[in-house]
C-alpha positions in Angstrom: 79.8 -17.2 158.2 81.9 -18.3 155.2 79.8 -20.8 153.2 80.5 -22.4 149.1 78.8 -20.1 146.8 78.8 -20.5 142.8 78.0 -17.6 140.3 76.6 -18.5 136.8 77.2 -15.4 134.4 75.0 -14.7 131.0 75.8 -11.5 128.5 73.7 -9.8 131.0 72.9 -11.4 134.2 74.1 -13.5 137.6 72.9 -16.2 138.8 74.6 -17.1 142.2 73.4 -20.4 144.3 74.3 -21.1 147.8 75.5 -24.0 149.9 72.9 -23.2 152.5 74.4 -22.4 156.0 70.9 -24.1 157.5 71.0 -27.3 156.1 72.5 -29.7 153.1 70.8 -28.3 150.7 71.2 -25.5 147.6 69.6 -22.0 147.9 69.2 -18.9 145.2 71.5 -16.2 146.9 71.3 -13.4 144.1 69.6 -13.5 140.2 69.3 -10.1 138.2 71.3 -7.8 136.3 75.2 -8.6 136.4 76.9 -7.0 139.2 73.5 -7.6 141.7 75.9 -10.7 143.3 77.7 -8.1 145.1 75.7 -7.1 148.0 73.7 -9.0 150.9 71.1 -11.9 149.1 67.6 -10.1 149.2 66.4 -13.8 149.4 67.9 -14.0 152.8 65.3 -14.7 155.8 65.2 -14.2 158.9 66.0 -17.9 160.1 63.1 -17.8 162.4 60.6 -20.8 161.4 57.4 -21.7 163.9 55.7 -24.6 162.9 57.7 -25.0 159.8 61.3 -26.3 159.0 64.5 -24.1 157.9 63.9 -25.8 154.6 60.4 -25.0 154.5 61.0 -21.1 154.4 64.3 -21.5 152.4 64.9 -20.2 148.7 66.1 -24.0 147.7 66.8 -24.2 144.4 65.7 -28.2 144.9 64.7 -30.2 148.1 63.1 -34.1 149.1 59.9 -34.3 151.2 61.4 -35.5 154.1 63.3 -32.2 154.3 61.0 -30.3 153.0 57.3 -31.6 154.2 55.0 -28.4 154.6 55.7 -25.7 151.9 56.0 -28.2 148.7 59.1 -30.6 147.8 60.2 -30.8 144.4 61.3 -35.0 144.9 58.9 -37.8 146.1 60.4 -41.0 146.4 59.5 -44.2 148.1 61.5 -46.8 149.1 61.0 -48.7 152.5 60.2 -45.3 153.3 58.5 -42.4 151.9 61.0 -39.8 151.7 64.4 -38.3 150.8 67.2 -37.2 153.6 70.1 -36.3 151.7 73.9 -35.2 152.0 76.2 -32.6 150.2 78.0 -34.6 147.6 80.5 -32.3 146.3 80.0 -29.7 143.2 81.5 -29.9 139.7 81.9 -26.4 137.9 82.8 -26.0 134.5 82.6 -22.9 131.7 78.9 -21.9 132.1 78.4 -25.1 134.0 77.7 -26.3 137.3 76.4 -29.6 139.2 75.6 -29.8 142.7 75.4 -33.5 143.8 73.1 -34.8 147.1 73.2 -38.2 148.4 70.9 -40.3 150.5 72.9 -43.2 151.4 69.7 -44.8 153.7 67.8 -45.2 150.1 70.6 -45.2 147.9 69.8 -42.1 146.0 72.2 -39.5 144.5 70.4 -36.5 142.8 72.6 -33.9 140.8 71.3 -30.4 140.5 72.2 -29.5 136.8 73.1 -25.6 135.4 74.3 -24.7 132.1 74.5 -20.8 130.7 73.2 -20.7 126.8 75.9 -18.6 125.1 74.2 -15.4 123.5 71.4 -15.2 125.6 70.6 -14.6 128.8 68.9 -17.9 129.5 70.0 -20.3 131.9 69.1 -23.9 132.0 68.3 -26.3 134.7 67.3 -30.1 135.3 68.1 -33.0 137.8 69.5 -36.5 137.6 68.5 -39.2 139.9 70.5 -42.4 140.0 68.8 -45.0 142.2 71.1 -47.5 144.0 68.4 -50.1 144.7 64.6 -49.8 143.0 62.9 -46.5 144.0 58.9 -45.4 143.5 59.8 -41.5 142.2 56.0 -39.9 142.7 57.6 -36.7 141.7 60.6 -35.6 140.3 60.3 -31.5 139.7 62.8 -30.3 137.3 63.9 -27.2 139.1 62.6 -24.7 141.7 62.5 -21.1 141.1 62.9 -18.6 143.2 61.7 -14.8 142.8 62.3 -11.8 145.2 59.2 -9.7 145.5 58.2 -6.8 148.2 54.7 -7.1 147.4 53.3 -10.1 145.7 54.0 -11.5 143.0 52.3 -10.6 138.9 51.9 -13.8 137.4 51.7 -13.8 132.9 50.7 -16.8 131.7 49.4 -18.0 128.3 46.2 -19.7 128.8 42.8 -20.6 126.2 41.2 -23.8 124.5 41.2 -25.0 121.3 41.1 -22.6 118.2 41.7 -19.6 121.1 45.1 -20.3 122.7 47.5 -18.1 123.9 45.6 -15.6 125.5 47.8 -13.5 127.7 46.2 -13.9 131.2 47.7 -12.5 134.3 47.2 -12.8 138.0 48.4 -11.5 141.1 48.9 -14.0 143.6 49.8 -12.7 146.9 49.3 -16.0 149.5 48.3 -19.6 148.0 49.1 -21.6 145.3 48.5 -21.3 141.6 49.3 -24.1 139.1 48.9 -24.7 135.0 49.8 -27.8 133.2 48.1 -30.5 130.8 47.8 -34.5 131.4 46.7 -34.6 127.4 50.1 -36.1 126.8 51.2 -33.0 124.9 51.6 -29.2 126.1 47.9 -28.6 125.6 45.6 -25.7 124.1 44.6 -24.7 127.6 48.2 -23.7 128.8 51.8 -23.0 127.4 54.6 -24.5 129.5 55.7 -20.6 130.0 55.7 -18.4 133.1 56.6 -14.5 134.2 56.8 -13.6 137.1 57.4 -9.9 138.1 57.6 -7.7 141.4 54.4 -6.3 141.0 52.4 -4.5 137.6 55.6 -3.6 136.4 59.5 -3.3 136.6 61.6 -6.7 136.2 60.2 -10.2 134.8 61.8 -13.7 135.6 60.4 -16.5 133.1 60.9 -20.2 132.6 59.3 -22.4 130.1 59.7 -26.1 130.5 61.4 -27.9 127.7 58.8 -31.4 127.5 56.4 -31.8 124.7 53.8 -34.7 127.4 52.4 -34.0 130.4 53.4 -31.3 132.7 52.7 -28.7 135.8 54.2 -25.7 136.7 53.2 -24.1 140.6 53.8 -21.5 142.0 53.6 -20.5 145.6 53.1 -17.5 147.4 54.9 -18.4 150.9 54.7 -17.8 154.0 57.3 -15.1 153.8 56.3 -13.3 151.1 58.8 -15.5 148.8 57.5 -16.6 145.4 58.4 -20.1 144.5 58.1 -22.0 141.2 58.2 -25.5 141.2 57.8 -27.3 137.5 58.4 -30.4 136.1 57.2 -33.4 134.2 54.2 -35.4 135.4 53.8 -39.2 134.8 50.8 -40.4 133.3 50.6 -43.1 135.8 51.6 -41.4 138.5 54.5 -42.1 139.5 57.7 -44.1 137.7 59.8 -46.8 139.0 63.9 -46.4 139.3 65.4 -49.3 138.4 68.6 -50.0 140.5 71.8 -48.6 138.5 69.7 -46.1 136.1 69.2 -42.7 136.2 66.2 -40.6 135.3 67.0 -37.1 133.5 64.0 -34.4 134.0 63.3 -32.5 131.2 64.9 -28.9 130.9 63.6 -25.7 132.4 65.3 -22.9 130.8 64.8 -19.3 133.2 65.1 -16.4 132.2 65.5 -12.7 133.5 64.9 -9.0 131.8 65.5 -5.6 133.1 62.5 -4.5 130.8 59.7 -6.4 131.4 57.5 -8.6 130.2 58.5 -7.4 126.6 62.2 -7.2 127.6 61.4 -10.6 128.8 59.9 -11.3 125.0 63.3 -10.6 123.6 65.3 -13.1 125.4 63.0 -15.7 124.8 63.2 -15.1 120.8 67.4 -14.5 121.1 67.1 -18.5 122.2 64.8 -19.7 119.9 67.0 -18.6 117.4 69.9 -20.0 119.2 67.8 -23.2 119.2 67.2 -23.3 115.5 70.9 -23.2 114.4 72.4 -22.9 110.9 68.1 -23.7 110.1 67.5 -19.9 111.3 68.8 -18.5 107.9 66.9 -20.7 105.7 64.3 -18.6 104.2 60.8 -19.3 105.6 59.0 -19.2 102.4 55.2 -17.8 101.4 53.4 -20.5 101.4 50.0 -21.7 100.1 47.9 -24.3 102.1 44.5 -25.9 100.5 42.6 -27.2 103.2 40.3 -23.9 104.0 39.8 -24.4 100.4 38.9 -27.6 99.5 39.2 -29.5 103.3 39.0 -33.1 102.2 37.8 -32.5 98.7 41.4 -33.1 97.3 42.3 -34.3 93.5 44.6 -33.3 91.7 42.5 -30.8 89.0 41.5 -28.5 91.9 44.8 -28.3 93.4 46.5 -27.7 90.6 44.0 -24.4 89.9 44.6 -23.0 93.3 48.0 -23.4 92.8 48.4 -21.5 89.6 47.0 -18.7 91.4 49.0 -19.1 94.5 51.8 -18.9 91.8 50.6 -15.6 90.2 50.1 -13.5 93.5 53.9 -14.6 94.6 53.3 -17.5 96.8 56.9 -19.9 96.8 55.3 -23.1 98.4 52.2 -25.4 97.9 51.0 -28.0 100.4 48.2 -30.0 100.0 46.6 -31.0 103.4 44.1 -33.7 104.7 42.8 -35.6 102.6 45.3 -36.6 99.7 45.8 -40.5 100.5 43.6 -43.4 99.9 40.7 -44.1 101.9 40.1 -40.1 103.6 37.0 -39.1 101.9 36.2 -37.5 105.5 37.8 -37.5 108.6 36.7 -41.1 109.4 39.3 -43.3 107.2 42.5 -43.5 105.6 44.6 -42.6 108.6 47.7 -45.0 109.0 47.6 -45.8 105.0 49.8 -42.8 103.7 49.6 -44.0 100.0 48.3 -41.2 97.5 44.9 -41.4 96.5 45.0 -42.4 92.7 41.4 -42.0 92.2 42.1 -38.3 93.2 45.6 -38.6 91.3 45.2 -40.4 87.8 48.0 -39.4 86.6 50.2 -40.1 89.6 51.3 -38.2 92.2 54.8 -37.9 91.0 52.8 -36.2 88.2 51.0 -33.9 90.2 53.7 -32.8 92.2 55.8 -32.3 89.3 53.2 -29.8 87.1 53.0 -28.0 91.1 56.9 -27.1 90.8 56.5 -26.1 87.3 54.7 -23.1 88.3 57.8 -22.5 90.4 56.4 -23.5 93.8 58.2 -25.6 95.9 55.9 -28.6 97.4 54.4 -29.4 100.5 52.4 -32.5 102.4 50.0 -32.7 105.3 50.9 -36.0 107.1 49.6 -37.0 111.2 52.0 -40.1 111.4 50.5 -40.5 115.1 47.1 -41.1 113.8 45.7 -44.5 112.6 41.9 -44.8 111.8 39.8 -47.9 112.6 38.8 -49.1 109.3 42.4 -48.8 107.8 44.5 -51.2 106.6 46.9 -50.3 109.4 44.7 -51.3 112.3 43.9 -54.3 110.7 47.4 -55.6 110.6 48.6 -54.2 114.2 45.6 -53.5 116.5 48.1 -54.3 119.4 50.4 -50.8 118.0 47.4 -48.4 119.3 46.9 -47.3 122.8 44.0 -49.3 124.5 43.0 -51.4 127.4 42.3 -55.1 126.9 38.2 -55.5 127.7 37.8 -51.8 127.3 36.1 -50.3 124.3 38.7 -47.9 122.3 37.0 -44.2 122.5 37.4 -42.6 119.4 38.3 -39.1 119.3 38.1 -36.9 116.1 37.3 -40.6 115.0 40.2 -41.6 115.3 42.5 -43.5 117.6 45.9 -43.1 118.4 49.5 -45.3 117.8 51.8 -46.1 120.8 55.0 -44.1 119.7 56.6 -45.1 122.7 57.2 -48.9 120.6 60.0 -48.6 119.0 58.6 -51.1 116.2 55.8 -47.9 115.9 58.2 -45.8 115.7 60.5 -47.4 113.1 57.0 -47.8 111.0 56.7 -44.0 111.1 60.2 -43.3 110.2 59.3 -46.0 107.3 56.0 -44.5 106.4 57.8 -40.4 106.1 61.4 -41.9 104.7 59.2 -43.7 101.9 57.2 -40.4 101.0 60.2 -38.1 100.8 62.4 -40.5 99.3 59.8 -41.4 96.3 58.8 -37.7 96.1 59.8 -34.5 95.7 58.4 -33.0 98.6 60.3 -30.0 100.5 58.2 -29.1 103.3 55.8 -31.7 105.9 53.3 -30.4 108.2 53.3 -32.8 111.0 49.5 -32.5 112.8 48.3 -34.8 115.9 44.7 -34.1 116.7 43.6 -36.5 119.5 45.6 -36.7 123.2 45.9 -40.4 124.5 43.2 -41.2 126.6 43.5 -45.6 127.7 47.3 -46.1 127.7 47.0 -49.4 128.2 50.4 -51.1 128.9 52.6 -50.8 132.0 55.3 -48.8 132.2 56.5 -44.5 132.1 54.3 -44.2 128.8 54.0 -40.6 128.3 58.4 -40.3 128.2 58.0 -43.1 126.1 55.7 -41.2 123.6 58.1 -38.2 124.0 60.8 -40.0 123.2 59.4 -41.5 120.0 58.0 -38.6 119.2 61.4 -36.7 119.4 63.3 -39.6 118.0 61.2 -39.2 114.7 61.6 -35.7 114.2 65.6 -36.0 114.9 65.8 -38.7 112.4 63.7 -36.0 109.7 66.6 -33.3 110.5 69.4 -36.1 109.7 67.6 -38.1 106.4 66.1 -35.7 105.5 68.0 -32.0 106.3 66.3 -30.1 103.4 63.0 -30.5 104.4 61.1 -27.6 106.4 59.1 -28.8 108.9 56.3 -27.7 111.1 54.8 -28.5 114.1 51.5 -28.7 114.4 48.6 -30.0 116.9 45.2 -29.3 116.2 46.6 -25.9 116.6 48.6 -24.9 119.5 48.6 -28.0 121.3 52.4 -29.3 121.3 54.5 -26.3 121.2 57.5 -26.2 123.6 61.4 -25.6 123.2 61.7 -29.7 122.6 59.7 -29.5 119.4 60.6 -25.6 118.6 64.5 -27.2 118.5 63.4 -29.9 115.7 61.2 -27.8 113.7 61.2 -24.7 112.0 57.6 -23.3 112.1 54.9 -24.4 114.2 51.0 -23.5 113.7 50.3 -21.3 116.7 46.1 -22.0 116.4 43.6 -23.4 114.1 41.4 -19.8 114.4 42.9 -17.5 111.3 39.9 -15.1 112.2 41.2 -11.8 111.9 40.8 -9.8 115.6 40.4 -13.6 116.9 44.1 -14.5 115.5 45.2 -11.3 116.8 45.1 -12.0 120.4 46.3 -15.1 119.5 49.7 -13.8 118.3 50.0 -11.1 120.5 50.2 -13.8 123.2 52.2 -16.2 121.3 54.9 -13.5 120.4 55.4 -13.2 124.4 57.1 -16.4 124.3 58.1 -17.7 121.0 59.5 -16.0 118.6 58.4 -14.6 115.1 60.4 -16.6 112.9 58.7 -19.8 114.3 55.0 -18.3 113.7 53.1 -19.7 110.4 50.1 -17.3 109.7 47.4 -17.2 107.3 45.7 -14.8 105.5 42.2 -16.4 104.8 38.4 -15.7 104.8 37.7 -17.1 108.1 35.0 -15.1 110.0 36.0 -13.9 113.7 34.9 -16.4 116.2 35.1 -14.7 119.3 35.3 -11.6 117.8 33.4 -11.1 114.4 34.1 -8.1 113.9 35.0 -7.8 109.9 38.4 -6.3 108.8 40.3 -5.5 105.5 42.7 -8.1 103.4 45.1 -5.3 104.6 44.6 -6.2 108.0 44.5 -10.0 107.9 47.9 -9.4 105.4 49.7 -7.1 108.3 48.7 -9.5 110.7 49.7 -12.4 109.5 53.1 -10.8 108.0 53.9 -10.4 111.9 55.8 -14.1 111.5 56.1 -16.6 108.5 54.0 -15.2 106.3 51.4 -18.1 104.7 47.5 -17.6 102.7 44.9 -20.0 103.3 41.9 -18.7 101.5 40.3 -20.5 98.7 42.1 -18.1 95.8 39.2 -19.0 93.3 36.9 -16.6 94.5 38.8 -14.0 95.1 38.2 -10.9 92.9 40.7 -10.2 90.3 41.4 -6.6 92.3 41.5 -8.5 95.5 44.5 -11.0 93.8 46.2 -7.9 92.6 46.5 -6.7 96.7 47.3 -9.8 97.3 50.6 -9.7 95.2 51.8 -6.4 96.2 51.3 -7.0 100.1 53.2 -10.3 99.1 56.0 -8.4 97.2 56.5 -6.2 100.3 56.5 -9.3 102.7 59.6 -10.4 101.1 61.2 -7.0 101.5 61.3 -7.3 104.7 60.6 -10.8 106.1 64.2 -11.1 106.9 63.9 -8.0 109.2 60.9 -9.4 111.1 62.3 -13.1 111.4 66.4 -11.9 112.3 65.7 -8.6 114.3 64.7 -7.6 117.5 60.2 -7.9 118.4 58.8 -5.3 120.4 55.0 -5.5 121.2 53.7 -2.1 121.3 50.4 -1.9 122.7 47.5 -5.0 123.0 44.8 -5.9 121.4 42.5 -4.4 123.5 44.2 -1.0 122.5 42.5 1.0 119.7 46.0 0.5 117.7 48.7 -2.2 118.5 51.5 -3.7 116.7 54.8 -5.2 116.5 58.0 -3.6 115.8 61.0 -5.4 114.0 64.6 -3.7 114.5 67.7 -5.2 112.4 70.7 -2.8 111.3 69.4 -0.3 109.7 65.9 -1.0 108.9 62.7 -0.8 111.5 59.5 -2.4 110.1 56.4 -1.4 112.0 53.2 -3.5 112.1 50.4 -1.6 112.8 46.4 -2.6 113.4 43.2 -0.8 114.1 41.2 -2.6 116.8 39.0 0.3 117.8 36.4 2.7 116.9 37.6 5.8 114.5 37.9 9.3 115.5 35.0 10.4 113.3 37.2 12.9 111.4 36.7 14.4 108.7 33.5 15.0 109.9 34.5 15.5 113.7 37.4 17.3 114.6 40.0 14.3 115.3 43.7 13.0 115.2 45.5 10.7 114.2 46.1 7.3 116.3 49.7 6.9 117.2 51.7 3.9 118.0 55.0 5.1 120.3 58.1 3.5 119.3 61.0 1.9 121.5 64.7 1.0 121.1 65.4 3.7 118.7 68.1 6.0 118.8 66.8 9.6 119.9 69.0 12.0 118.2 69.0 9.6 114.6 66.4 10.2 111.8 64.3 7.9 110.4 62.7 8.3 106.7 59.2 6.7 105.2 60.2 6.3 101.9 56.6 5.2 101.2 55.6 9.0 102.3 59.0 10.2 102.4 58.6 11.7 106.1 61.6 11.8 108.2 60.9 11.9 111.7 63.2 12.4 114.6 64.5 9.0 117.2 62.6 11.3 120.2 59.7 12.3 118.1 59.2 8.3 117.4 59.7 7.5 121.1 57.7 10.7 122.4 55.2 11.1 120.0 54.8 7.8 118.1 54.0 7.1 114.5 50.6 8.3 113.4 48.2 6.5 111.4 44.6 8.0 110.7 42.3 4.6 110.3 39.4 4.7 108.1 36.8 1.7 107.4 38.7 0.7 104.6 41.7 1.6 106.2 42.6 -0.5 109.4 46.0 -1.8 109.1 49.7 -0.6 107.7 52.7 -1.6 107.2 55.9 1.2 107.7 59.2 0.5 106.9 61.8 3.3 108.1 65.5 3.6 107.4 67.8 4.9 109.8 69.7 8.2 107.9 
């Protein structure tokens, strides 16, 4: 049967879709390695369907209930009618591009099925565009459906947790039934990442997606009934469902999928090869060491006390100072001030401009904590424009955090914000803003698609900060890991993966985090935090290591530190910047887990391979017991290069690293390293 077949091609892999011979609809014939397009689909079925329709057992890459009403539709849409029938429109290809377009011509719906291949990577992205001839009720409007080939059920990876633990690498094998992750907190959440692999299994190949939408969002997966696994994900309207006005046309948010040969941490790889495609010419500015005062002081802020925290931040090597909550009038505690972002001068006598200018004279670069979504009752803000915050008339407004929050999706709001960070970086020299949110939107309040709305404003803000203001590093941040997705990982250039800087605690934390995102995006902290879920103490080594495993920050209050403790500070500091280039540029490996005895992270970039390593276990007892060393195996190297410690000045052999592994004998005092080995 000859039917109209495209093929999208990465550096590595196919993608090939399918006019379906069954129906008028698009189906996955072949995704893998390059080359796998030749050969019989291994998505094909057997046509057979009792109690179920062709569609309803079909690989579609997208279908309407009305043709698809049993096994899940990725399009709900109401009209006279609930439902979608729809037409072959025609296909557009271009280079790395293709659009598929379907019409209903009863409703007066055209959908377009939307591919483009992201050069350098093997990543391909996917969304939909429905144009509405006549108003339409859409009560779902996927962005994509993804389709996996599996023998014997499916191994689900997905990052799950809560506040202060998220992250957490969780997996599942779901062999029949439905699983599904998302967040209706008007931002990615704590509890889930918008991230999924999928593998054949425990082992062998992994497929990923992450969805590109920093609101409210699902992704599902089903186990059908032929043994297919199909993942459906998308945006999800606060209210609902949105309404189509006739001649417009809704654009879902991306869904970029992924494949690896290798696994979950092949997987890893691709995912951090298009985060750095995402960052552009940003990638190579250098993420500075930076110092951050709220563990220190929290809201305790003047200018006397920062200004002795930074002088030491200066001595051990730090290159940036931000001050955090609790610098502008009114934010003695975390129940005022919000929405009045005017320095405090009580806590500044001598002006800010002052302040900030005896801060660079110790040769830091300066930093400020700002959330421009926040407003606090008792401000000045609220006061003026009650109607800007999110509420229901005749309903009281719930705080949370004590706080409420503004309704970004008003363009007035958002030029007020734009205002508000314009004013601060124009009057000062500030060259690095840490953007926090730390409430969801609970009452809403007006009609209309508010959570896109919020979206939009919130990305409309952060676009105009990379245009005004291109010098400015920015990171993303929401009460820890609650808004990061490839939206807000395009617009900023570190993000704050948790609140928790607990040792073992941020160590899971990370070790999940690095499966998706990539280590030049990662702020870290080196502070005195005690574990949380795991209290288990460990050495400044360790909490250095750890933390150097991304953009490399201290938190602690530097006061109390011991002069011998500042002194290890500096040198792990000094050996940060050797090598911080390696570990935010080259290629991540995850070797091992945290609930591994030793695990790490190993950075490869020309020449050089750095080697994270960190004792989570109990020690071999020696010298007192006979015992040897812990070893971390390698991967990626070459087997027949050497390799040379200069720190030891051991050379050791591409297959002995690969066979045998690196060894590291861990003491009490001895729990973390850091080896950095040149290729000979």
């Amino acid at each position: 049967m000859t039917y109209q077949r495209w093929t999208l091609r990465t550096e590595n892999t196919s993608y090939t879709v399918r006019l379906s011979p069954d129906g008028p609809w698009a189906e996955l014939d072949v995704w893998g390695p390059l080359g796998v397009e030749t050969g019989p689909s291994a998505l094909d079925w057997s046509h057979r369907t009792h109690f179920i329709t062709p569609a309803d057992a079909a690989p579609a890459e997208y279908l309407p209930y009305g043709l698809r009403p049993f096994n899940g539709a990725e399009l709900v849409a109401a009209g006279a009618d609930r439902g979608v029938w729809w037409d072959f429109a025609g296909a557009e290809e271009g280079e790395g591009t293709l659009r598929l377009a379907f019409t209903d011509d009863v409703l007066g719906l055209r959908t377009v099925l939307c591919y483009e291949t992201v050069p350098g990577t093997d990543v391909i992205l996917r969304w939909t565009e429905h144009t509405a001839r006549e108003e339409l009720r859409l009560e779902r409007f996927d962005s994509a459906a993804v389709n996996v080939p599996v023998t014997a059920g499916a191994r689900l990876t997905y990052l799950a947790g809560q506040w202060s633990q998220e992250f957490q690498r969780t997996q599942l094998d779901l062999t029949r039934g439905t699983f599904t992750i998302g967040s209706t907190q008007g931002v990615p959440g704590h509890a889930y990442a918008p991230w999924l692999a999928i593998q054949d299994g425990a082992a062998g190949a992994a497929y990923g997606i992450a969805l590109e939408w920093p609101g409210n969002w699902h992704i599902t997966a089903e186990a059908e009934p032929g043994g297919a696994i199909r993942v459906r994900a998308g945006r999800v309207p606060h209210e609902g469902a949105v309404t189509l006005a006739p001649g417009t046309t809704l654009t879902t948010p991306r869904l970029a999928c992924a494949f690896s040969p290798d696994g979950l941490d092949g997987l890893s790889r691709v995912w951090h090869r298009y985060e750095r495609r995402l960052a552009g010419d940003r990638l190579h500015r250098t993420r500075k060491v930076l110092y951050n005062s709220w563990e220190a002081t929290g809201f305790d802020v003047d200018a006397a006390g920062q200004l002795e925290l930074a002088k030491v931040a200066a001595d051990i090597g730090a290159e940036l100072f931000v001050v955090d909550d609790g610098w502008f009038t009114g934010r003695g505690d975390d129940t005022g001030g919000l929405g009045d972002w005017y320095p405090d001068p009580v806590a500044f006598p001598q002006g800010f401009d002052r302040f900030i200018g005896e801060v660079r004279g110790l040769g830091l670069d300066f930093g400020l904590w700002v959330e421009p979504e926040a407003v606090s009752p008792g401000s000045r803000l609220h006061a003026e424009h009650p109607d800007w915050v999110y509420g229901i008339d005749g309903r009281p407004a719930r705080l949370v955090r004590n706080q409420l929050l503004l309704d970004l999706g008003r363009p007035d709001v958002q030029d007020f914000v734009i205002g508000t960070l314009d004013r601060l970086l124009g009057t000062y020299d500030i060259g690095y803003l840490k953007w926090d949110m730390n409430r969801p939107p609970t009452e809403r309040g007006r009609p209309g698609d508010l959570d896109a709305e919020h979206v939009a404003g919130y990305l409309r803000v952060l676009d105009h900060l990379r245009t005004a203001h291109p010098d400015v590093t920015v990171e993303g941040c929401a009460g820890g890991g609650g808004r990061i997705d490839h939206a807000t990982l395009a617009r900023t250039d570190v993000v704050w993966p948790s609140d928790n800087t607990a040792p073992l605690d941020r160590l899971s934390i990370q070790h999940g985090f690095l499966h998706a995102h990539a280590p030049h995006t990662m702020s870290s902290w080196v502070t005195d935090a005690p574990g949380v879920f795991d209290p288990r103490p460990r050495s400044l080594a360790f909490r250095f290591v750890n933390a150097m495993c991304g953009v490399l920050g201290i938190g602690a209050d530097l006061r109390a530190w011991t002069p011998e403790q500042r002194a290890e500070a500096a040198r792990w500091v000094a050996r940060y910047k050797e090598v911080r280039e390696v570990i935010h540029h080259g290629e991540a490996r995850l070797l091992g887990s945290p609930a591994d005895p030793t695990c790490g992270v190993q950075y490869d970039a020309g020449d050089r391979t750095v080697v994270a390593a960190l004792s989570t276990g109990r020690l071999d007892g020696a010298p007192l017991v006979p015992g040897r060393p812990d070893r971390l195996r390698l991967r990626g190297l070459e087997p027949t290069a050497h390799y040379r410690d200069a720190a030891t000045g051991t050379t050791y052999g591409g297959a002995h690293l690969l066979h045998y592994g690196l060894p590291f004998v861990w003491s009490r005092d001895h729990d973390a390293d850091l080896v950095v080995l040149t290729r000979e």
